[in-house]
N, C-alpha and C positions, 0 to 999 in steps of 0.2 A: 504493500500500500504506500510504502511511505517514497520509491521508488516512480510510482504512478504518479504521485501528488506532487511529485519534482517538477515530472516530464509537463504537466500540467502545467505548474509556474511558468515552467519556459517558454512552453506555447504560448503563454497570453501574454509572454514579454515582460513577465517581471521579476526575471532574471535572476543569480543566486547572490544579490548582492549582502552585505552585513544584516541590515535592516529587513532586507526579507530573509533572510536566516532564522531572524530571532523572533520574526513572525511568525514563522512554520512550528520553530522550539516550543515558544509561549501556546498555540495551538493545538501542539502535540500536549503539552504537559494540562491544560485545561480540560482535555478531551479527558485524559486517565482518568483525571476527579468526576466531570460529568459522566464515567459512564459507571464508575463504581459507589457512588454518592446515592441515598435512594434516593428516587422521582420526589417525594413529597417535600423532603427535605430539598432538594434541589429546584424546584418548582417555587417554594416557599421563599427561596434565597430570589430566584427571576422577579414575584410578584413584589418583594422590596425592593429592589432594582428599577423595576416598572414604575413603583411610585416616585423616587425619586427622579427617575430621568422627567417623566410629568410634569411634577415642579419645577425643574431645572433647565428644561430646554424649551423655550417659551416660542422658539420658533417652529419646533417639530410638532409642539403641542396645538400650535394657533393653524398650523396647515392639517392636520389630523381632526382639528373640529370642523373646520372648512367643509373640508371632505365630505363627514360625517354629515353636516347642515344640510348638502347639496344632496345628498343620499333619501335621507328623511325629510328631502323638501317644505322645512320648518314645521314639520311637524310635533318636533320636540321642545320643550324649552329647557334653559340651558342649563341648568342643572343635570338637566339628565343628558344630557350632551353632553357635559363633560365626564359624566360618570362613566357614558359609552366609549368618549377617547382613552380612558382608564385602561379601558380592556383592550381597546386595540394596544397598549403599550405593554400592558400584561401579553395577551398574544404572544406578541413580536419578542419580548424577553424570554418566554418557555420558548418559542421558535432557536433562539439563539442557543440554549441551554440542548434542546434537543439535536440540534446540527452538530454542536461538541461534541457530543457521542456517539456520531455516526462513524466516525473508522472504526468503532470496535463493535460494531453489530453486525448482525448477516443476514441477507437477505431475508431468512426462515424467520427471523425474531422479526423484522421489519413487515413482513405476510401477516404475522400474527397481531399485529397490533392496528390490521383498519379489516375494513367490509366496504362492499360497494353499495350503495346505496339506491343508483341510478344508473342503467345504462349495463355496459359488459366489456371486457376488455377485448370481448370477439369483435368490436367492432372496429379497433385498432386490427388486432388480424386480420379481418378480413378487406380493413383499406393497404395493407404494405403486401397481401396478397396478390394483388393485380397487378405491381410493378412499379410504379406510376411513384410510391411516396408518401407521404405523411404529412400535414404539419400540426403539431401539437399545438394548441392554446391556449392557455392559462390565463391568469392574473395573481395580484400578489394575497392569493387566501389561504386563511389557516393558515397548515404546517404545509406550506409549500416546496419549502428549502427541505422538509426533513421527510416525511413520508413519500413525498412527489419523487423519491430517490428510487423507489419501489419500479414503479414505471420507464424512469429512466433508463435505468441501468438493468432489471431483471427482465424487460423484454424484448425492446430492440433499441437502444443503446443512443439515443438520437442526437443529435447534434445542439447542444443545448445554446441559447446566447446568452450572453452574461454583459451587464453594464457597471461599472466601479462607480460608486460615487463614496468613497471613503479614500483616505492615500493610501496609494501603494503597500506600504508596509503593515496598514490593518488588511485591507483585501487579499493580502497573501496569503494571511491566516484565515479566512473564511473558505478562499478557492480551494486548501488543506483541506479542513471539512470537507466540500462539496465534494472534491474530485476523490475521495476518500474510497467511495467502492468503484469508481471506474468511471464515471460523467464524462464524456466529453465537450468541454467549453470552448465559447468562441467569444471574444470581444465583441461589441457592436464596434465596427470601424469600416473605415472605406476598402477593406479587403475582404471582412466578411460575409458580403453579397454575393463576391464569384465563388467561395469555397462555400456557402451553402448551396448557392445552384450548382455548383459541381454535385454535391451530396443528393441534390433532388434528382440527378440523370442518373443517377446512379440506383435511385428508385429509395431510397434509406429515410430518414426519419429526422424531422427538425421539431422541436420546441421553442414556443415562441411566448412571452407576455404581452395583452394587448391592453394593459387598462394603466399603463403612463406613456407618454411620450416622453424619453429621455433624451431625445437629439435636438438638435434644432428645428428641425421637420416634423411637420405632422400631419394628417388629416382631417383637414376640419369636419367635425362631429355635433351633434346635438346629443348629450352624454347626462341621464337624470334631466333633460329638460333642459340644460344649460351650454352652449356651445364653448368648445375648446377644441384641441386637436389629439387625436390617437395614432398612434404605432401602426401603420395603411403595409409592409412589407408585406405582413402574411397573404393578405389578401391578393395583394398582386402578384405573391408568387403560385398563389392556387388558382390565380386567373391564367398562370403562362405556364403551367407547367399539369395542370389537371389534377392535382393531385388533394384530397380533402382537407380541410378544417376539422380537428377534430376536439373540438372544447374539453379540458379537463379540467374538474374542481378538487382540491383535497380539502379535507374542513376539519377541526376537534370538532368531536362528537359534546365536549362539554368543555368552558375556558374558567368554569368554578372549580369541577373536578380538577383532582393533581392525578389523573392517569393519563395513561400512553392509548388512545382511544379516538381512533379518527376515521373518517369514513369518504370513499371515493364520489363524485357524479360525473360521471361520463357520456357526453351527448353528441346524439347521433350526426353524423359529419357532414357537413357542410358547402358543396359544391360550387365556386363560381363559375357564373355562365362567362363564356367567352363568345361575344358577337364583335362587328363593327366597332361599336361604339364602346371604348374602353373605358373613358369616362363615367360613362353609366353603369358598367359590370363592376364598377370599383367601387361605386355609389353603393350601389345595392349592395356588395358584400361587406361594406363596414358597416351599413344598417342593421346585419343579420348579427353579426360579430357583437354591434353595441349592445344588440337585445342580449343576448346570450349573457356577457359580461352584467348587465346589471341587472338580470335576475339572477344573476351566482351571489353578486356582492348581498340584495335585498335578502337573501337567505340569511346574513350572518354578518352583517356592516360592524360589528365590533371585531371581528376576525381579519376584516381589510388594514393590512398591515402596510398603508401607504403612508407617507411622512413626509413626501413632497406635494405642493399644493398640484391637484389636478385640473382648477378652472383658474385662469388670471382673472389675478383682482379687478 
């Protein structure tokens, strides 16, 4: 693993310098504690972590209720708006704590600890059956980073993208985790367009998040009723390449409970038309995308573990 998680680093360019050394080291030695520490106790240590970062980060806090507001279209007042950002930061802490512990699990404990709740994984077999390719979609829900490994890597290994927005030397130490049973990641950058359509010809399997736009670019959307711009790649690659949408959600089954309890939704995939007018097949398939996205989010908005704002002010 730890061999794997090198070659990993190297690939996305962040090289074996001092500083990522002692990222990987500190990663390594946090993992040992998260994974032989028990859940409750450990879970217990995230949700006071959660409260302080709350209090502490007034910027992560004030885009996290944002969010939220736009979600439950002022349906709540703000007390309990804030009570709901609470959990999204509880969430995103047990997420952290659980990702720590993933180089030293396997695949059979990771099986054992969700159900699917919606949908089947035969319908991922049955779209990389036909040749054509995959592309996964997600958003940032639940335990994404930490059960969403199940899929990744235990059935057909897909070309995952990955965006930094921490420096180099904390991202080091996450991509450890991540890359921990075998992931394989891609930067978002101006190369990794041709090496995912490489992987698309080749018929193999990409993952994708559609619910921020991290570049400069976007596609303008009407997103909860509010316009901003979305992540448009996927769609234009399943316009040019035939190959489906295939939304995945992972979710905790409970963010009170301190168990390891999470459950899949997997829906049925999603074709864009390709005519003429490209314009329009592009239209219409982020309309389909945004529906999907925010009835995954509207299932569990305190599990939306987003921290950057997603509508401008």
């Amino acid at each position: 693993m730890a061999v794997r998680s090198r070659n990993a680093l190297s690939d996305l360019g962040l090289g074996t310098g001092y500083s990522v050394r002692a990222s990987v080291l500190a990663a390594r030695v946090f993992s040992f504690f998260a994974f032989h520490l028990p859940l409750s106790l450990g879970y217990l240590l995230a949700d006071i972590t959660a409260v302080w970062m709350f209090l502490r980060f007034h910027t992560y806090r004030r885009a996290v209720m944002d969010n939220l507001r736009a979600v439950y279209a002022g349906a709540l007042p703000e007390r309990e708006l804030r009570k709901r950002a609470r959990w999204v930061f509880r969430t995103s802490c047990r997420n952290f704590w659980d990702l720590a512990s993933l180089p030293r699990l396997d695949r059979e404990r990771l099986e054992a600890m969700h159900y699917v709740e919606e949908g089947s994984w035969e319908l991922i077999d049955e779209a990389m059956a036909k040749g054509a390719g995959a592309i996964l979609v997600s958003a940032h829900m639940g335990a994404f980073d930490f059960i969403g490994q199940y899929v990744l890597t235990s059935r057909h290994r897909p070309l995952v993208l990955t965006s930094s927005t921490v420096p180099d030397y904390l991202f080091a130490g996450v991509t450890y985790w991540r890359s921990s049973l075998g992931i394989r990641l891609e930067v978002v950058n101006s190369h990794s367009i041709r090496h995912i359509v490489q992987a698309m010809r080749k018929g193999e399997f990409v993952a994708m998040v559609g619910d921020r736009n991290f570049g400069a670019k976007g596609y303008p959307v009407d997103f909860f009723g509010q316009p901003t711009t979305l992540p448009v790649g996927a769609v234009k690659l399943a316009r040019e390449t035939g190959a489906p949408l295939i939304p995945v959600f992972a979710y905790r089954k409970s963010i009170r409970d301190r168990r390891h309890e999470f459950y899949f939704r997997i829906i049925d995939p999603i074709y864009i038309e390709r005519t003429d007018d490209r314009e329009r097949d592009v239209r219409a398939g982020m309309e389909r995308v945004v529906g999907v996205l925010e009835d995954a989010i509207r299932r569990a908005p305190e599990q939306w573990v987003m921290f950057q704002p997603v509508w401008p002010e």
